[in-house]
C-alpha positions as CSV (number, residue, x, y, z in Angstrom):
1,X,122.4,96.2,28.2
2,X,124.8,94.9,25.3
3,X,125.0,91.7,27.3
4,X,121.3,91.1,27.7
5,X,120.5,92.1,24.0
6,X,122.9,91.1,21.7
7,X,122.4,87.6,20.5
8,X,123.6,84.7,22.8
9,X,126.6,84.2,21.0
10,X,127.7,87.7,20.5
11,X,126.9,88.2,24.4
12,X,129.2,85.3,25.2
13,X,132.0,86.8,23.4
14,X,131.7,90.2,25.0
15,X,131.3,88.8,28.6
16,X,134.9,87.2,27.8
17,X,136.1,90.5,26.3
18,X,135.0,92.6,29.4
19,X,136.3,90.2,32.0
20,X,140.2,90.0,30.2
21,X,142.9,92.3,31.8
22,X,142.9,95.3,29.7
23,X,146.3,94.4,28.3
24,X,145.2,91.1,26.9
25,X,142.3,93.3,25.2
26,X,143.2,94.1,21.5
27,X,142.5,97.1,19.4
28,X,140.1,95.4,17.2
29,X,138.6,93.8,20.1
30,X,137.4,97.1,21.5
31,X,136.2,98.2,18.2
32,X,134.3,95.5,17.9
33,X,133.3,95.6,21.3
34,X,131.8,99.3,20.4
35,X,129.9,97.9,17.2
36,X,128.5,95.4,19.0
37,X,126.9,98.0,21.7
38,X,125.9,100.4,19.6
39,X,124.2,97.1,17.6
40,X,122.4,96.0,20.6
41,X,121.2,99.9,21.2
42,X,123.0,99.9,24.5
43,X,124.3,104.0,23.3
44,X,121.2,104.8,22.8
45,X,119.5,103.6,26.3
46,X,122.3,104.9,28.0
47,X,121.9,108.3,26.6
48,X,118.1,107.9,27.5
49,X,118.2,106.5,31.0
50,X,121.2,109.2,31.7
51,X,118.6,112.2,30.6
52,X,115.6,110.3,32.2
53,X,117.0,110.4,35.6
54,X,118.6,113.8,35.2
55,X,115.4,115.0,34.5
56,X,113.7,113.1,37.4
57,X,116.7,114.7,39.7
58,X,115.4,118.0,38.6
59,X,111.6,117.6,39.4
60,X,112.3,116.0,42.4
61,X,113.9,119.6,43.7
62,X,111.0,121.8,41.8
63,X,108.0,121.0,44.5
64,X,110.9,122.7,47.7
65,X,111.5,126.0,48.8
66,X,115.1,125.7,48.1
67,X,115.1,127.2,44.4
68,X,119.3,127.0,45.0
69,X,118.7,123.5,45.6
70,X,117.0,122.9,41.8
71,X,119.7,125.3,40.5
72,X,122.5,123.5,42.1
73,X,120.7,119.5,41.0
74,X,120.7,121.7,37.7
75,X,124.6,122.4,37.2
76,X,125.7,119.2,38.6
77,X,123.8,117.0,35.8
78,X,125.5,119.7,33.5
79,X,129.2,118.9,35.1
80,X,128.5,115.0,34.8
81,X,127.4,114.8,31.0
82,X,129.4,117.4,30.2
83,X,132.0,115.3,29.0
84,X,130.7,113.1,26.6
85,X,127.8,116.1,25.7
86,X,129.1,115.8,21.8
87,X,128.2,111.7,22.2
88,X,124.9,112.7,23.6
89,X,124.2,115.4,20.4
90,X,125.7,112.4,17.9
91,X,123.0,110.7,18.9
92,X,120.5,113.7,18.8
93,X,119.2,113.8,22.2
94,X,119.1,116.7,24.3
95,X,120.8,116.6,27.5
């Protein structure tokens, strides 16, 4: 998202970033890295797109017989945002 958003420059500087071995990645280069994201709104889309389709994962199970089915779609989107569920309230969405 950062990559197709950011201005050309910055994009070209972030495509290097990404693609370096992670020891050749500074401190200050990840931090900037971050700024630069959260800049071009790729949190922000991420947070959405991650609630859009876990909300399209739970209507898709609503219209079957299988209520455990649902339940279960229900708790696993719960398991996989649980760990960054105080990123997703930062940014005041609602998981």
């Amino acid at each position: 998202h950062a990559l197709e958003h950011a201005e050309p420059q910055r994009a070209r500087w972030l495509r290097e970033v990404l693609d370096r071995r992670r020891d050749a990645t500074s401190a200050e280069d990840v931090t900037a890295a971050r700024a630069l994201m959260r800049q071009a709104g790729s949190l922000a889309f991420a947070i959405h797109e991650m609630n859009s389709r876990r909300e399209r994962a739970v209507r898709a199970t609503r219209h079957l017989e299988h209520p455990q089915l649902a339940s279960l779609v229900q708790a696993m989107c719960e398991l996989f945002l649980e760990p960054i569920e105080a990123v997703i309230a930062a940014k005041g969405e609602t998981p």
